[in-house]
Wavefront OBJ file of the C-alpha trace (Angstrom):
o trace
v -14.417 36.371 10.845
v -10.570 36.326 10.684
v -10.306 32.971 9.174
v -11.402 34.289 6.071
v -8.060 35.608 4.736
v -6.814 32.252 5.683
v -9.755 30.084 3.447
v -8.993 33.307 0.706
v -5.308 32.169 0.938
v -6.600 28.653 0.205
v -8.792 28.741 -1.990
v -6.104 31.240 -4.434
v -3.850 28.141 -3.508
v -6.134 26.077 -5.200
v -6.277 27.725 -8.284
v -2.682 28.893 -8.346
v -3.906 32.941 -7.913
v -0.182 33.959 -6.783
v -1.091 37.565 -6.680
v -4.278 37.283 -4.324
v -2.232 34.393 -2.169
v 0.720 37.611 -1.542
v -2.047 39.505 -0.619
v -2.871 37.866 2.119
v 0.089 38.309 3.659
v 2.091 40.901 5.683
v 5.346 42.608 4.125
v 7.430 41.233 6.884
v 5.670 37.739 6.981
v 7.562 35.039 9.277
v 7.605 31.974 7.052
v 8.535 28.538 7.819
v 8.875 25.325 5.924
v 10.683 22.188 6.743
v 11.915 22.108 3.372
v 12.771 25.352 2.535
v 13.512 26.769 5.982
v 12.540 30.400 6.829
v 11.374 32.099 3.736
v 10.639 35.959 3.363
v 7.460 37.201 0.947
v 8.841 37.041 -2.041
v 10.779 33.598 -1.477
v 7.104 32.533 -0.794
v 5.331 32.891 -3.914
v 8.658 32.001 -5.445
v 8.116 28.744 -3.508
v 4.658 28.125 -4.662
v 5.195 28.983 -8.087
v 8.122 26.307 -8.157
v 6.053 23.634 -6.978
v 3.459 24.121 -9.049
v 5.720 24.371 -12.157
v 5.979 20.741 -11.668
v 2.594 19.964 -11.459
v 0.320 19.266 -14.325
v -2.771 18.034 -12.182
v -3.233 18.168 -8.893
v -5.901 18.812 -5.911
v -5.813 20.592 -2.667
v -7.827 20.238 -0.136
v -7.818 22.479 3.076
v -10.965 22.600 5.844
v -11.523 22.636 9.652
v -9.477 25.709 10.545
v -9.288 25.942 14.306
v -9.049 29.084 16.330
v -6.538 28.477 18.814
v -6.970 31.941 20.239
v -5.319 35.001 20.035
v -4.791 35.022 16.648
v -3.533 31.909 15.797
v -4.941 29.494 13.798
v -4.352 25.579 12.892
v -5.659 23.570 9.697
v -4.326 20.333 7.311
v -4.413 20.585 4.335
v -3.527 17.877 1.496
v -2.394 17.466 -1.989
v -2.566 14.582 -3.997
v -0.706 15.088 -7.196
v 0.912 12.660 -10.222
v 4.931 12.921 -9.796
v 7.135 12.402 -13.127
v 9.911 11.697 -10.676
v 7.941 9.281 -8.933
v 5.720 8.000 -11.403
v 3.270 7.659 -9.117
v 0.042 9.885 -7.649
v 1.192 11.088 -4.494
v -0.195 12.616 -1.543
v 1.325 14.605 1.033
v -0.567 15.522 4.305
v 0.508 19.001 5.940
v -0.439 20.910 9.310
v -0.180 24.709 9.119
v -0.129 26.739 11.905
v -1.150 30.248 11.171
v -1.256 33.757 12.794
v -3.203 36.528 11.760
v -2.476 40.577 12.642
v -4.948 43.361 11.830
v -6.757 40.694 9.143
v -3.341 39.567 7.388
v -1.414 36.484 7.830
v 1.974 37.312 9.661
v 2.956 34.096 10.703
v 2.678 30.352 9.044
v 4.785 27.561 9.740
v 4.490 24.469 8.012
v 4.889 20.993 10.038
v 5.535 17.983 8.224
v 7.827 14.982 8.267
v 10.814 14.748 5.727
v 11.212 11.404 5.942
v 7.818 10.556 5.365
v 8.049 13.272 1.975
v 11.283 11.273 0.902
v 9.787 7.938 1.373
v 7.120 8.914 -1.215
v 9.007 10.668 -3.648
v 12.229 8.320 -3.527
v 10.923 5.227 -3.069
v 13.224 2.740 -1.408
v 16.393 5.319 -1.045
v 13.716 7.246 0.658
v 12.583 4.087 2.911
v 16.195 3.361 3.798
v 17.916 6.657 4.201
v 15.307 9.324 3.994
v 15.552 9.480 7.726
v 19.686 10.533 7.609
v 19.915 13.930 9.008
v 22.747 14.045 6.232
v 20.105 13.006 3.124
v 17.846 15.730 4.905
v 20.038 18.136 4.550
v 20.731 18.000 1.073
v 17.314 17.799 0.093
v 17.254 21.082 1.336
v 20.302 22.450 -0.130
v 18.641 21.179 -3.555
v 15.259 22.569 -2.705
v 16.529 25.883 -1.855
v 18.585 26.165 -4.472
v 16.007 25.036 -7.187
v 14.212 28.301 -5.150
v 17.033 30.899 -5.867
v 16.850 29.501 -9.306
v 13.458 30.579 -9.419
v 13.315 33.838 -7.587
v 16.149 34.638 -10.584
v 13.932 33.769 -13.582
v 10.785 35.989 -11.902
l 1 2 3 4 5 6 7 8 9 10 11 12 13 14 15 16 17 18 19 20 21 22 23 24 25 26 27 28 29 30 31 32 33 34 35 36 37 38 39 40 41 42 43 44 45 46 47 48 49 50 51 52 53 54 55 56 57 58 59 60 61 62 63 64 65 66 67 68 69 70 71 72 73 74 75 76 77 78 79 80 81 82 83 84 85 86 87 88 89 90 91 92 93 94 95 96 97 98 99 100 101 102 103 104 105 106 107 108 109 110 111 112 113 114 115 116 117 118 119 120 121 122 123 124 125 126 127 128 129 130 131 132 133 134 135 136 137 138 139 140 141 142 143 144 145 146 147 148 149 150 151 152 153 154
């Protein structure tokens, strides 16, 4: 019954329904991304809303949510998108590990591999250096500052 604020979360994903994705959520939602680090409710939206600024077409796909007891909650979901950057479709696999309070999601921490993200989306740099803890780390000073940037305009 539960994982139906999670598929709700999804699904507004999918259509980019910002306003029904925050309500899904807590207030004090713990937030996690490998890119973006630890991200508070509004940094959130502001997250989604600056990836898909990027995107002209794109598909999400999200299923086979496990109940891992006690509230939490696993699922993968994918995108497969066309990158400018890139020039190329690209797809990017992701595990989210979810946990819900009282209905509401008040917990999610994203797991996937930066090296593998910088690989696609730099091409050889990505292949050869994408791994550097140093490269790492300023692909998320960039990314978090491309989020401030954001969270400004809204």
């Amino acid at each position: 019954m539960e994982k139906n604020k999670i598929e709700q979360f999804y699904k507004a994903l999918q259509i980019r329904d910002f306003t029904k994705m925050e309500s899904c959520f807590v207030q004090d939602i713990q937030y996690f991304d490998p890119l973006y680090g630890y991200l508070k409710k509004h940094e959130v939206i502001a997250m989604w809303k600056l990836f898909y600024s990027s995107l002209q077409d794109y598909k999400l796909d999200f299923g086979n949510i496990i109940d891992e007891g006690d509230g939490y909650y696993t699922l993968f979901y994918s995108f497969s998108f066309f990158s400018k950057k890139a020039n190329k479709l690209l797809h990017r696999k992701i595990k989210s590990h979810i946990r819900l309070v009282d209905g509401f999601i008040a917990e999610q921490s994203n797991a996937f591999s930066l090296y593998e993200w910088s690989k696609q989306e730099n091409g050889l740099i990505g292949l050869f250096i994408g791994w550097n803890k140093y490269y790492q780390n300023r692909m998320k000073l960039r990314a978090r500052r491309l989020l401030f940037n954001q969270i400004a305009i809204d």
